[in-house]
C-alpha positions in Angstrom: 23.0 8.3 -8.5 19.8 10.3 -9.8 21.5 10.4 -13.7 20.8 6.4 -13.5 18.1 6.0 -11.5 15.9 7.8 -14.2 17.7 6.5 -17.3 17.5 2.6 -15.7 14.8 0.7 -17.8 14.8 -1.8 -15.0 13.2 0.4 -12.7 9.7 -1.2 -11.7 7.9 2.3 -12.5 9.9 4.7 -15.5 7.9 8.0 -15.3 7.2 9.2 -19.3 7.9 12.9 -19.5 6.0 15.5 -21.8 7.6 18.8 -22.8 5.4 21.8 -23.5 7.7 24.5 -23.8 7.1 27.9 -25.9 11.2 27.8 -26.3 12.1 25.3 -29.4 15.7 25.8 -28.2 14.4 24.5 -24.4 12.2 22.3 -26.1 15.0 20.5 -28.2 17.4 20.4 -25.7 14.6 18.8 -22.8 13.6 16.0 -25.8 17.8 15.3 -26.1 18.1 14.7 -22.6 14.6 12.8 -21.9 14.4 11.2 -25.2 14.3 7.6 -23.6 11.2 9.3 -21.7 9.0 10.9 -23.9 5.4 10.9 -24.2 2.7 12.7 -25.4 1.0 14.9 -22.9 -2.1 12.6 -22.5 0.3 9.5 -21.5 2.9 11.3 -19.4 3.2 11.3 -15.8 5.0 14.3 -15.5 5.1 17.2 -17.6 8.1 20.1 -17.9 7.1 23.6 -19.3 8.7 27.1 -19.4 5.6 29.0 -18.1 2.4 28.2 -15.5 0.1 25.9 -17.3 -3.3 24.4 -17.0 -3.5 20.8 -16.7 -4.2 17.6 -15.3 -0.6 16.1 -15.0 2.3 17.3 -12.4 4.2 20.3 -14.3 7.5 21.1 -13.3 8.9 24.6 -14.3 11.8 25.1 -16.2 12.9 28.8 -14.4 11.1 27.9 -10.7 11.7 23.8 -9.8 14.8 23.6 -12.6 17.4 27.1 -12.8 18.6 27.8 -15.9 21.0 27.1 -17.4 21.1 23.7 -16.2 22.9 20.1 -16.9 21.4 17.1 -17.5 22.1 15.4 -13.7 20.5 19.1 -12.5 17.3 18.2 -14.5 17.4 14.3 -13.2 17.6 16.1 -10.2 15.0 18.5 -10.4 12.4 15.2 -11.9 13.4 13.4 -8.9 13.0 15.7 -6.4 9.4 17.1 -8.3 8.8 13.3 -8.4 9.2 12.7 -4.8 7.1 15.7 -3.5 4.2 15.1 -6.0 4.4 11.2 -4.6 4.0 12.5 -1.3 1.3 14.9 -2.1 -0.7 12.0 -3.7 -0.7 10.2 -0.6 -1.2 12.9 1.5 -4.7 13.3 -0.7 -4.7 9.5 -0.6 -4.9 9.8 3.1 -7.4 12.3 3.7 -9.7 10.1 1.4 -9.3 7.2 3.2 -10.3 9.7 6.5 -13.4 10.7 4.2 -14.2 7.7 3.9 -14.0 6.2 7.3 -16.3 9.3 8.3 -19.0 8.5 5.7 -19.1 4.9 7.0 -19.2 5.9 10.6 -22.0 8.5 10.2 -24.0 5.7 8.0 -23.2 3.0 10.9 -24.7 5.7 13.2 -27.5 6.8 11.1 -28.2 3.3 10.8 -28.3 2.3 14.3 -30.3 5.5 15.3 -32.9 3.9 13.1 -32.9 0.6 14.3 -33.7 1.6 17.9 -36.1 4.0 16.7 -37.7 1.2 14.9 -37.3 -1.2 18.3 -39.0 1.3 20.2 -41.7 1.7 18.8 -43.1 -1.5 19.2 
């Protein structure tokens, strides 16, 4: 079940949540529910707001990824879910990296190489 999967302090990973909302009633209400989660915005790994903000952590919109009104399980649901596709985003960014990476090696292998044998040749 979501509800326990994010309130389980055994998990290996517990994500800390932020809440920036304008709302104090939304604001109140998300620190009820998440209170076991809460974490200032420069130590969270996940952030929840009412409206499109600009910053460095995954923001999940109360109104767009969670419908009001909701229940807690709908916003377990909703972090787990947001959770799961940022996850996959990550790796996805992860991946093309790694791809960066390889290409950057192969062109220096190459560059490398070119130079060598212009080196051999001539002597």
């Amino acid at each position: 079940m979501i509800l326990s999967n994010l309130d389980d302090a055994s998990d290996k990973k517990t994500i800390s949540i932020a809440v920036l909302c304008d709302s104090p009633l939304l604001t109140k209400a998300l620190e009820r529910m998440l209170k076991a989660r809460l974490a200032p915005l420069s130590r969270c790994d996940l952030a929840i707001g009412d409206k499109p903000l600009k910053i460095d952590k995954p923001l999940l919109i109360v109104g767009d990824h969670l419908p009001k009104p909701f229940s807690r399980e709908n916003l377990y649901a909703a972090i787990a879910r947001f959770e799961k596709l940022w996850d996959i985003k990550e790796a996805s960014v992860q991946l093309l990296g790694a791809k960066n990476i390889k290409e950057k090696i192969d062109d220096l292998t190459n560059r490398y190489a070119k130079e060598l044998l212009e080196l051999t040749s001539r002597k």
